[in-house]
C-alpha angles and dihedrals in degrees: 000000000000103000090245097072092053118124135190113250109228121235098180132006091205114057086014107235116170138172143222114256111246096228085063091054093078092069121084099232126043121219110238073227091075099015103135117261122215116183127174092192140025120254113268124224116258136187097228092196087083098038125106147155122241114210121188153083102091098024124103091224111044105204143165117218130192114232093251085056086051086051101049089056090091138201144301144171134255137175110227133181117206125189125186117194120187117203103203116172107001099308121171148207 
């Protein structure tokens, strides 16, 4: 199946939870498209109007954005490894 007509397969509508499919797994990158979501709550409903973003402490150009601003930034891509260890019963390195 060409990678573009992946979809995440949905675990729970409320809160949404959804996985990776298995068969894009083989790749070694993962599109954000059908990267897994994990959610405790549901989202809540805001009035984004009133909503903004506070940038500062260690910057070197302290800024409030709306939340439309934060939206027009825009995207880019990354390549990101990420690597989970558990430590169960004492284990150790």
């Amino acid at each position: 199946m060409p990678e573009n007509d992946l979809k995440l397969e949905t675990l729970t509508e409320h809160p949404f939870n959804a996985a990776t499919p298995l068969s894009a797994l083989r790749n070694a990158r993962t599109l954000n498209s059908i990267t897994y979501v994990r959610n405790l709550y549901s989202v809540p409903d805001l009035d984004k109007e009133f909503r903004h973003v506070s940038i500062g402490r260690a910057v070197e150009l302290p800024r409030v954005l709306s939340f439309v601003e934060v939206q027009n930034l825009g995207t880019w891509s990354r390549v990101i490894t990420q690597v989970e260890v558990s430590m169960h019963g004492g284990t150790k390195w």
